[in-house]
C-alpha positions as MATLAB code, in Angstrom:
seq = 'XXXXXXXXXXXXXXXXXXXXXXXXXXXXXXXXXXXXXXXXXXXXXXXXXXXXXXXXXXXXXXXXXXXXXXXXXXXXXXXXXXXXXXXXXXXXXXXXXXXXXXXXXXXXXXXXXXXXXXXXXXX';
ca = [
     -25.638   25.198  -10.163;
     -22.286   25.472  -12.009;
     -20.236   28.354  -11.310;
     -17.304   27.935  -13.073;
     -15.708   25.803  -15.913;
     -12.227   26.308  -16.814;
     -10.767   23.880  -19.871;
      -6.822   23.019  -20.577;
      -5.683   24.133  -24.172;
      -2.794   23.246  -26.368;
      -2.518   26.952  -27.827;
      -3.973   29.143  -25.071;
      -3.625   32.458  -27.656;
      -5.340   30.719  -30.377;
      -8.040   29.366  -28.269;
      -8.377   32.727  -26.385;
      -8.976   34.631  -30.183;
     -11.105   31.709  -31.319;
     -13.519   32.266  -27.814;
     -13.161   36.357  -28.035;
     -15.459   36.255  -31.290;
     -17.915   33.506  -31.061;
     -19.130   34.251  -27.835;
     -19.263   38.083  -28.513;
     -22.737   37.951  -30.379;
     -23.874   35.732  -27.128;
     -22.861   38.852  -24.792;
     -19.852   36.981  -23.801;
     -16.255   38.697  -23.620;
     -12.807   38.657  -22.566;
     -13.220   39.699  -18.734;
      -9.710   38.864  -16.919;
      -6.298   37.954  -18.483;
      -3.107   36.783  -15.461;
      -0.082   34.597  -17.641;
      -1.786   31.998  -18.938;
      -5.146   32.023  -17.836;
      -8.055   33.816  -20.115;
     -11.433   34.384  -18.005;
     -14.699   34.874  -20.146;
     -17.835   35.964  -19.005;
     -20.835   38.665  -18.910;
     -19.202   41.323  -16.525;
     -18.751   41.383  -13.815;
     -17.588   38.117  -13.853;
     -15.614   35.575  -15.318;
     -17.522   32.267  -15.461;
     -15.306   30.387  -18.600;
     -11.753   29.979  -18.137;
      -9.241   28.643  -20.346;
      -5.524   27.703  -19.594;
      -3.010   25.798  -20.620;
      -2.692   22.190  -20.925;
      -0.751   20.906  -17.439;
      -2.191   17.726  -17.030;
      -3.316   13.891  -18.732;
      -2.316   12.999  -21.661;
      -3.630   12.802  -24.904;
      -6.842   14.626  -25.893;
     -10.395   14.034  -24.512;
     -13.425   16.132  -26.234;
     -15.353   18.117  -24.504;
     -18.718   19.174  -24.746;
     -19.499   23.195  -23.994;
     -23.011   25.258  -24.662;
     -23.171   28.560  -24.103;
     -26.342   30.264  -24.048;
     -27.123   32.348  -26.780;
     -29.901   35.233  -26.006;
     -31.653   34.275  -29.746;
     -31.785   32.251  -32.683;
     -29.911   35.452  -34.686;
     -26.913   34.740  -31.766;
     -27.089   31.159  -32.562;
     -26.801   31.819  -36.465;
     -23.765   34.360  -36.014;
     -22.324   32.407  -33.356;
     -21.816   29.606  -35.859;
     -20.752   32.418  -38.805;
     -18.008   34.131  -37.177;
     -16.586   30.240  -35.983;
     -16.641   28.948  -39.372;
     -15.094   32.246  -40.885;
     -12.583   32.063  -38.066;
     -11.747   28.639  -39.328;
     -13.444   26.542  -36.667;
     -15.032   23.273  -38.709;
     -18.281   23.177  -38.928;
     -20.316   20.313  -37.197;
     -24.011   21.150  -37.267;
     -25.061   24.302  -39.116;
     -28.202   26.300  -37.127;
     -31.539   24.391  -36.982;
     -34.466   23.300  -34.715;
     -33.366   19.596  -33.043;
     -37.017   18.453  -31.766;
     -35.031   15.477  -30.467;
     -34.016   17.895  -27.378;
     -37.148   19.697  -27.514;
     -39.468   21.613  -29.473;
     -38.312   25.214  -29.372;
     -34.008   23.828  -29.256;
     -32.233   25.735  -32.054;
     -28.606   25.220  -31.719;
     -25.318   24.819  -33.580;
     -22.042   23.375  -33.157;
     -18.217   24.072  -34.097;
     -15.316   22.381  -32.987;
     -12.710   24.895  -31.062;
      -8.942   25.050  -31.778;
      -8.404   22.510  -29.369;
     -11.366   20.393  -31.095;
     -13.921   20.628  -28.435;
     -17.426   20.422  -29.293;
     -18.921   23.715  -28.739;
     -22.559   24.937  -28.772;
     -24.953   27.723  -28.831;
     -28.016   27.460  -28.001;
     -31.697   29.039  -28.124;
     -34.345   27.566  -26.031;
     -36.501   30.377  -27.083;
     -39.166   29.765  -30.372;
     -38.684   31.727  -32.585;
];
């Protein structure tokens, strides 16, 4: 259903080097760089867009969850953000809350988003 998201930064570079390595182990990378705008995706296509801050003020969190092909994606996912200096908001695990087989983990981004990867897969 959704084709594209594209989210306003404060530090387009530092968000840009913060999304190039977490979403690497999900099969995620860089795709499309024009000025300010940073398009990530699996190729051929960009389908996550960042750029920078134009409009509002003041911040307002946002939620993202990127697929992750398996729980080992979901685990390094969350390694390489907390080595990167992301901080750490949920560590991996199971939440049966969501559903039986949900493993996921969260980080918060430069910008201090609340970003996800996720597993629906058991196992």
């Amino acid at each position: 259903m959704i084709d594209h998201v594209s989210i306003q930064c404060a530090d387009v570079s530092a968000s840009a080097a913060f999304y190039s390595a977490v979403l690497l182990p999900l099969g995620g990378e860089r795709l499309f760089e024009d000025g300010p705008a940073v398009g990530f995706g699996v190729p051929p296509r960009p389908t996550f867009w960042l750029g920078p801050r134009t409009t509002g003020e003041g911040f307002r969190e946002s939620h993202l969850a990127f697929a992750a092909p398996d729980r080992d994606a979901v685990r390094s996912f969350f390694d390489i953000a907390v080595a990167s200096g992301a901080e750490a908001l949920h560590p991996p695990r199971v939440w049966p809350e969501y559903h039986p087989t949900y493993f996921g983990a969260f980080v918060r981004d430069p910008d201090g988003n609340n970003v996800e990867a996720v597993c629906h897969s058991p196992g």
